[in-house]
Structure formats: structure tokens, C-alpha cells
N, C-alpha and C positions, 0 to 999 in steps of 0.2 A: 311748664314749670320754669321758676324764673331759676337762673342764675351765674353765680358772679366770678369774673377775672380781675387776676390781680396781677398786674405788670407793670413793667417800669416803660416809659414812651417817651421816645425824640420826636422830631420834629421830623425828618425823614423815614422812610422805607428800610435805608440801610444804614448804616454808621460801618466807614469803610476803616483802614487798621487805623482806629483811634486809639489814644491810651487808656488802662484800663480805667483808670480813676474817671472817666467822661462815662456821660450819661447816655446809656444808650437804648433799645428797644428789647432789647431780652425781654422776652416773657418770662416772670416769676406767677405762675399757678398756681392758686391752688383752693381747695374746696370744689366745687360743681363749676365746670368751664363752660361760657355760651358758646352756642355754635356759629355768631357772627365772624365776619369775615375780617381778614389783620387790614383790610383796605378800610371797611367802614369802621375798626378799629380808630386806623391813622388818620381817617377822615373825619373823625370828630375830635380827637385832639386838637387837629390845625385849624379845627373852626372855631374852639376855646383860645389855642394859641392866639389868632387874630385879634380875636377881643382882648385878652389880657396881656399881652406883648405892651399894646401903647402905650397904658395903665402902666406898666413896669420901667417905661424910658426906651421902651427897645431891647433890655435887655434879652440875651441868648438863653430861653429855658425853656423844661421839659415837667410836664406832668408825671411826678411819681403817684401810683397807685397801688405800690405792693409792699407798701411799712403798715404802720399801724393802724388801722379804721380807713385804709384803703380800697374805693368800692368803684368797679365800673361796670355797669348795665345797660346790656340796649335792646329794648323791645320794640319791636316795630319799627316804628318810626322816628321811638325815643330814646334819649340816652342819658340817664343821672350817671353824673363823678364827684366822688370825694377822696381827697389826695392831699400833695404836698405839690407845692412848685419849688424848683429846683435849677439850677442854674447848668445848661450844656457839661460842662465842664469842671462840673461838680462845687460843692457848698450850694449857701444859699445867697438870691439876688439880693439886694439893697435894697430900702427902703428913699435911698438921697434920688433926690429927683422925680421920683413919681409921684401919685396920685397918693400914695399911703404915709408919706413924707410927714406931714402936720399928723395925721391920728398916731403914727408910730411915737412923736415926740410927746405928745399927750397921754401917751400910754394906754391906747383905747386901739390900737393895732395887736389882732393876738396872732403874729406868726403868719408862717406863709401857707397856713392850712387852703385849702379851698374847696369848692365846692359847685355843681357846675347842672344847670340843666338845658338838655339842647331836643332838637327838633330836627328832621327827614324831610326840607323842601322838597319836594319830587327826587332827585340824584344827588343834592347839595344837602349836608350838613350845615346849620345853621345855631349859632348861639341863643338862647332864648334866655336864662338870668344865670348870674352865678355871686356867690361872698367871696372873697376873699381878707384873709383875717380878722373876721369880724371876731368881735364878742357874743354874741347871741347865737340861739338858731334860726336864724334868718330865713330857712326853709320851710319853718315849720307851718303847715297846713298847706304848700304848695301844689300838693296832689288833690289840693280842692278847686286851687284857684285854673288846673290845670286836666279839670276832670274827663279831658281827652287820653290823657295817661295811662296807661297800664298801672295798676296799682300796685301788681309785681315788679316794679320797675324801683321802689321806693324801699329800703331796707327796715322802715322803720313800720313798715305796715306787715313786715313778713307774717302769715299766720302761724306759727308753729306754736300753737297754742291748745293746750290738752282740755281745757273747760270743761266739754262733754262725756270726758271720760270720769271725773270726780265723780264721786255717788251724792246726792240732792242731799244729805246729813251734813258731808262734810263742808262743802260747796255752801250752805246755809250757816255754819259755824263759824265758817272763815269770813262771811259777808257781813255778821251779825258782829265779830269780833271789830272788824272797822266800821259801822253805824255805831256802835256805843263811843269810840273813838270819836268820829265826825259828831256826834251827836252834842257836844261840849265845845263844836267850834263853832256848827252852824245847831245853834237851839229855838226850838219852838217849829221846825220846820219836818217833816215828815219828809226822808231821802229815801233813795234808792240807786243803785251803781248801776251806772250802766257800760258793758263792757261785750257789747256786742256792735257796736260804732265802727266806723272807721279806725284806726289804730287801738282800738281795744284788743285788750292780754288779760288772761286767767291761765294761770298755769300752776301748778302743783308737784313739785318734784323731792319725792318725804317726808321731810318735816318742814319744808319751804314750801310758800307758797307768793306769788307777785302778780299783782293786778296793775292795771292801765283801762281808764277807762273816763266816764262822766257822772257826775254826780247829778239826779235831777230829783225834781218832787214826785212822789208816788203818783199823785193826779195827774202827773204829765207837766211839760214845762220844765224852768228854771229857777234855779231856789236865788234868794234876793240874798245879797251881802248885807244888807243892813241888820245891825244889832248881833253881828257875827265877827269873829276874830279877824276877817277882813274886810268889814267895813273900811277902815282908815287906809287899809292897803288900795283898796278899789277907789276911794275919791281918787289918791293921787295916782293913780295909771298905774301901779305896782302889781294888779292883782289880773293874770290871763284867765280869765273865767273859771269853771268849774271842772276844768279836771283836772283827775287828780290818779297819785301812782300811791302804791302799797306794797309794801314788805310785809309779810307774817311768817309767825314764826311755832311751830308746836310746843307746848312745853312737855315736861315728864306725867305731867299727869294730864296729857292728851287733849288740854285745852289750847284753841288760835287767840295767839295777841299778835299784835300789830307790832312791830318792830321799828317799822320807817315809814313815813309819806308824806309829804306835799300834795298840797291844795293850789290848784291857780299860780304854778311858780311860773315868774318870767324866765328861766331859766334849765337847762337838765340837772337836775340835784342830785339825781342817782346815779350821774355817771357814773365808773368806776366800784360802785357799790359791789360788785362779784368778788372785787378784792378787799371788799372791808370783810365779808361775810364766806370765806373762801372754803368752810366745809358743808353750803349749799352748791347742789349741782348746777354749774354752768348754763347749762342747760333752759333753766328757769329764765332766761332773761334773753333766748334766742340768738340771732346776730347780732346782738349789742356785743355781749361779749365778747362776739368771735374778734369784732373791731377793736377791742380794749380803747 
């Protein structure tokens, strides 16, 4: 069973009496704590550290990982992080002088988020990619490009997903309520969801219900954008293929509409949605939420 620590981490072992406003190694836990060890902990910090130290000018900083959408994992031999960088000494580093200097002034730097994926040479912790500030999810399908991985390693593949336990009425009502839906964007083409994939979600919790998954042709295959509301998205590179997320919703007289979804977004459009929709349980939407 995978899972996750969330802590603040220096550069060192110890932070001897520094002040408290300085960044130090406290562990802040919380949720299910891995049982790796606070060495291969700090041993993959200083192998992020190294890479992204020169990136920054040099400057003196530390990975936080126990704020908002803070996630550190290591299975085996690997280790996903998503955090903040942060400077020793608290605030945040500068953008003057480094590598993110021209994207910050362009306005195409979003913050000191980051995001980090590393590897177990035999005893050495080693960097393998990471973003920092990007715009995008620049991660996204990396547990393919990297199908050495533990898939438990990846927050966004978590299974906590109830699919099986729906009864086949309801399960078909909610499926049918988003084909009438898609069926107006992609017409003349015969779909089907599929959400038994790699990061596919069915989940059901009351009157909520949120799918993650792929759209494909009943015969098998992939449906064509042409003569679809994303034709014109798809010439010019706007359109990530065919999957696609869902919101539904019950009404009172116990029929599924569709509430919210995206087709092919370049981007996560639902983030946040647990707070648009906030008398849906949490629940529905796994560890997304738990990150906010």
C-alpha cells in the first residue's frame, strides 16, 4: 500500500539552534506515513537540491512538502515530489538571475511550485526530470514514459475508486447521461467511456457522481475530431486527445445529468472543483482533494 509524507526538509540532517523563522527538517505528517528511512528521505532532497540549486543562482533552499498539494513518495527505488521551494531562511527565492528570470518577466513562470521525479542508482539518489513553475502539467503521462515505476508512486493514478460497487442500472444511467452529452460534440460517431485505463475514476458518492477516463469507438479504436466541436482545436495543437473528466449530478426526480466536463483539455479544468461543488463528498474526487 502506497503512502504519503509530508514534511518540511533542509538541506542537512540537523538544523542546529537556528531561528525559528528558518527552514528546517521538522516533520509535519500527516495521512498514512511511509516507512522509508529520514536518510533516503534527505537523500533525495540533495539529489533535487543539486539539480535545482544552479537553476536558482545558488541560491540557499529547501523543499517544502507539507503546505498545500504537498506529496513525497518513494517506492523502491523511486521517488515522486510535489512541493514548494523555499528559501533556508525563509520567504521565497528570486527569480533575478536564474534560469526562470525571462519566463517570470513574460508572465509564463507560475511560482515556485515544483515537482520532481528521481531514481535509486544502486546507493545514490539520482535526479531523473522535474518543472519547476511551469504552467502546464508537465507530468502528465509520465508513469508511461517511465513504466519502470510503481504506479502507487503517482498520486494521480490512486485507485480509490468504487466503480464495482454501483449496481449496472445506475452505472448505465450515469454513462448514458454523458453519451447524450458527448453525443452533440462528437456526432455521427458511435462512443463508449472507457475508465478502466491507466488513471481512470468512476466514483459515486450520493447524489455525485465523477468519471476520469477515455473516450473510444464502440468497435474499438479512436474517434476522429473531424466534423466535431474539436476539429478546429485539434488542427492547431489545442486539443490532448480523447480524454475526458465528468461531473454528474442527481436531480430530485432521480435522473444523472452531467454537470461539468472537458474533452481533450491542455490543461486540469477541474482543479478546485470540490470547492465549487462543496455539498459533494470530498471523497469523490480522492487525493485530489486531499492536495487542494
Amino acid at each position: 500500500m502506497h503512502t504519503i509524507a509530508l514534511l518540511l526538509v533542509s538541506a542537512l540532517a540537523i538544523s542546529t539552534a537556528a531561528g525559528c523563522s528558518q527552514a528546517t527538517e521538522d516533520e509535519a505528517a500527516a495521512g498514512d506515513v511511509q516507512d522509508f528511512t529520514a536518510q533516503d528521505r534527505a537523500a533525495v532532497m540533495d539529489a533535487l537540491r543539486l539539480e535545482v540549486k544552479p537553476e536558482l543562482a545558488n541560491q540557499d533552499i529547501v523543499f517544502n512538502v507539507a503546505g498545500q498539494g504537498g506529496v513525497l513518495r518513494i517506492e523502491g527505488n523511486w521517488a515522486w515530489l510535489q512541493g514548494h521551494v523555499q528559501l533556508r531562511s525563509g520567504g521565497e527565492p528570486t527569480t533575478k538571475g536564474t534560469v526562470y528570470e525571462e519566463a517570470d518577466k513574460d508572465g509564463i513562470f507560475d511560482g515556485f511550485r515544483i515537482e520532481a521525479l528521481l531514481k535509486k542508482d544502486g546507493n545514490t539518489w539520482k535526479h531523473v526530470e522535474h518543472g519547476l513553475g511551469t504552467t502546464d502539467v508537465w507530468w502528465s503521462g509520465i508513469e508511461e514514459r517511465f513504466a519502470a515505476a510503481p504506479r502507487s508512486l503517482f498520486p494521480w493514478l490512486d485507485t480509490l475508486q468504487n466503480g464495482n460497487e454501483v449496481v449496472a442500472s445506475e452505472r448505465m444511467a450515469i454513462m448514458n447521461a454523458l453519451r447524450t452529452e458527448i453525443k452533440k460534440e462528437i456526432p455521427n460517431q458511435e462512443v463508449v467511456f472507457n475508465v478502466r485505463g491507466d488513471g481512470g475514476v468512476f466514483r459515486v458518492k450520493g447524489d455525485y457522481a465523477w468519471l476520469q477516463g477515455n473516450i473510444e469507438l464502440r468497435t474499438g479504436g479512436v474517434p476522429s475530431t473531424k466534423g466535431t466541436s474539436y476539429e478546429e482545436a485539434a488542427k492547431e495543437g489545442l486539443f490532448d486527445g480523447f480524454r475526458i473528466e465528468a461531473l454528474f449530478k442527481k436531480d430530485t426526480n432521480g435522473n444523472w445529468k452531467v454537470e461539468n466536463h472537458g474533452v481533450g483539455s491542455t490543461d486540469v479544468w477541474y482543479w478546485g472543483i470540490w470547492d465549487t461543488y462543496p455539498d459533494a463528498d470530498r471523497a469523490l474526487w480522492g487525493s485530489m482533494a486531499e492536495q487542494k
